[in-house]
C-alpha positions in Angstrom: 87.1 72.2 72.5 85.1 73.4 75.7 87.7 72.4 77.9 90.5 73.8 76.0 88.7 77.5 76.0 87.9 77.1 79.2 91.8 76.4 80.1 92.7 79.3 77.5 90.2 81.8 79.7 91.7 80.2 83.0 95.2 81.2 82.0 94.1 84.6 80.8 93.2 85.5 84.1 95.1 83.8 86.3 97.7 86.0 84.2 96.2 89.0 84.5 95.8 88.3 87.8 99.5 87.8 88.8 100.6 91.1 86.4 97.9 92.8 89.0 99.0 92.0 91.9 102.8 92.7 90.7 101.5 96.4 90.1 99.6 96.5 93.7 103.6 95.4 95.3 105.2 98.2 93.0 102.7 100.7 94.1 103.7 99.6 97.5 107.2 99.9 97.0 106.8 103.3 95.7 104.7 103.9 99.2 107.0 102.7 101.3 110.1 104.3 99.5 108.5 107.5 99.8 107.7 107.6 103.1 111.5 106.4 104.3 112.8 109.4 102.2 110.7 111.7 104.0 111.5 110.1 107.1 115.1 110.5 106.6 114.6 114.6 105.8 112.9 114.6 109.4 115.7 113.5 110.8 118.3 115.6 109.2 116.7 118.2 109.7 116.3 117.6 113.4 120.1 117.2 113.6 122.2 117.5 110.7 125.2 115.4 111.8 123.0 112.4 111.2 123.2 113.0 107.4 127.1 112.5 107.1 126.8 109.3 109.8 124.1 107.6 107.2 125.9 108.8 104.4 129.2 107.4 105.5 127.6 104.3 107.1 127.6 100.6 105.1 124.1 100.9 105.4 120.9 102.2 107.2 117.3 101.2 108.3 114.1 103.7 108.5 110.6 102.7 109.2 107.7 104.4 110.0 105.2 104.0 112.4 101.5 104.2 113.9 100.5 103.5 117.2 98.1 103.5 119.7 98.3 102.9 123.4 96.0 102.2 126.6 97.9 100.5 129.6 98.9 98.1 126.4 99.8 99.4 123.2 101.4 98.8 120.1 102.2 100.3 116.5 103.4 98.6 113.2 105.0 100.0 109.7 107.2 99.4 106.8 110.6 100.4 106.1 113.8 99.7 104.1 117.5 99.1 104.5 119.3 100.6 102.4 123.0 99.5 101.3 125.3 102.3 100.6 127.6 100.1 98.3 124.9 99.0 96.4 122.3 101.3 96.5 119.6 98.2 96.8 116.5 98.6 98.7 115.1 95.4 101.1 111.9 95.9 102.1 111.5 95.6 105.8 108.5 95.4 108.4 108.6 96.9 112.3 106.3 96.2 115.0 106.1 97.5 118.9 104.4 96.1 121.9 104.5 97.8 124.8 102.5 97.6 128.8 102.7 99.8 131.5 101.3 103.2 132.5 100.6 104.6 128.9 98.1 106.1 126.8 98.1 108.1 123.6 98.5 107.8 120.0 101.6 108.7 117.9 103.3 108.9 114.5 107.3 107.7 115.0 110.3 107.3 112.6 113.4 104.8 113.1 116.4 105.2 111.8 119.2 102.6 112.2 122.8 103.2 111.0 125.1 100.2 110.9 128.9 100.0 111.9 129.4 97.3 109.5 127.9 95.6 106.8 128.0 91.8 108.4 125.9 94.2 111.0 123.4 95.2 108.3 123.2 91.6 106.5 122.3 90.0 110.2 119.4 92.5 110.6 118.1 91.8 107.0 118.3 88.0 107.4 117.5 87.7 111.4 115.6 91.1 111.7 116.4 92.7 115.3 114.4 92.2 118.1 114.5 94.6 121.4 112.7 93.8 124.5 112.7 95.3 128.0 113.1 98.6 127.3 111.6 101.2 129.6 110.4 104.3 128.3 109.2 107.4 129.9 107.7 110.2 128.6 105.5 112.7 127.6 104.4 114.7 124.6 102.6 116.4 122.5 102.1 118.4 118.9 105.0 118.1 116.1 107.6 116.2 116.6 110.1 116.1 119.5 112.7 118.1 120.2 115.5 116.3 118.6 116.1 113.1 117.6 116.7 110.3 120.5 119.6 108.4 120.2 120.5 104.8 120.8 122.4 102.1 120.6 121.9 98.6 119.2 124.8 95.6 118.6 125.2 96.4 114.9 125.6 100.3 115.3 123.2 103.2 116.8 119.9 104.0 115.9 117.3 107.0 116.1 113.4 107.6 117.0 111.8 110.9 116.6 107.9 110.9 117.5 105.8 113.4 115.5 102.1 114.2 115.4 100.5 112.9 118.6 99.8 112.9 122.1 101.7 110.4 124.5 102.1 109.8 128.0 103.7 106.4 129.5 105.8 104.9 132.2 106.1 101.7 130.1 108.1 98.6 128.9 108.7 97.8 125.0 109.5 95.6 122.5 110.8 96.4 119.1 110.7 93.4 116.4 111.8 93.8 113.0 111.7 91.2 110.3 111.9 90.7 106.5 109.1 91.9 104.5 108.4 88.8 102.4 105.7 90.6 99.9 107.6 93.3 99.0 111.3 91.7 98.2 
């Protein structure tokens, strides 16, 4: 009888447990979702056109980012891609190493837009991964100027730096990968 109220309690909480940390990941999601949809008003706001691109785009990316720097540097943050067609969310995580003549700390938002949507399936599956980029720069207060554009294999993509201090003469990385707690 011991054993079996002891397995009964065991259950209780391991269930309680699981329905917690299912409520932690949709308080995440919520996070993260928030945060892309203010990044994406930076960015229009910065330059309009890049509204009607997304828009019309199979799909798009935006993360968010903080990073610090000292000769080596790097930052990390979530993001999601979003497919037009189907309006589903993946959750997605972003990280940046950089070395070189650099110091300073900085908020910065991605934005990818895909060309295609075999383009935007690769990303989600393989993630994207950058290297040997060389970046110069300096900066300071809100954000930039305008948005900087780019281009990647799968379409073009975006960065707008806000809130911080930078200064560099350096070469980066950009990895992005699947985010396996939040899907």
């Amino acid at each position: 009888m011991k054993l079996l109220k002891w397995l009964t309690t065991g259950a209780a909480l391991l269930a309680f447990g699981m329905s917690s940390a299912v409520a932690a990941d949709k308080a995440k999601q919520e996070e993260v979702l928030k945060a892309a949809h203010a990044a994406l008003q930076e960015f229009y706001k910065k330059d309009p056109k890049i509204k009607a691109k997304a828009e019309s785009a199979p799909g798009y990316a935006v993360f968010s980012t903080f990073g610090i720097s000292f000769l080596i540097g790097g930052s990390g943050g979530k993001g999601i891609v979003h497919d037009n067609a189907t309006k589903k969310n993946t959750f997605m995580d972003l990280a940046t190493a950089s070395a070189g003549l650099q110091i300073g700390a900085a908020e910065t938002r991605y934005l990818f837009i895909f060309k295609d949507k075999a383009s935007m399936q690769q990303f989600i599956d393989s993630g994207w991964d950058a290297s040997a980029n060389v970046a110069a720069g300096a900066g300071t207060g809100a954000s930039s100027a305008a948005a900087t554009l780019g281009t990647f294999t799968g379409g073009e993509f975006y960065r707008l730096t806000k809130a911080g201090l930078e200064a560099s003469v350096a070469a980066s990385g950009i990895k992005v990968w699947k985010d396996k707690d939040l899907n």
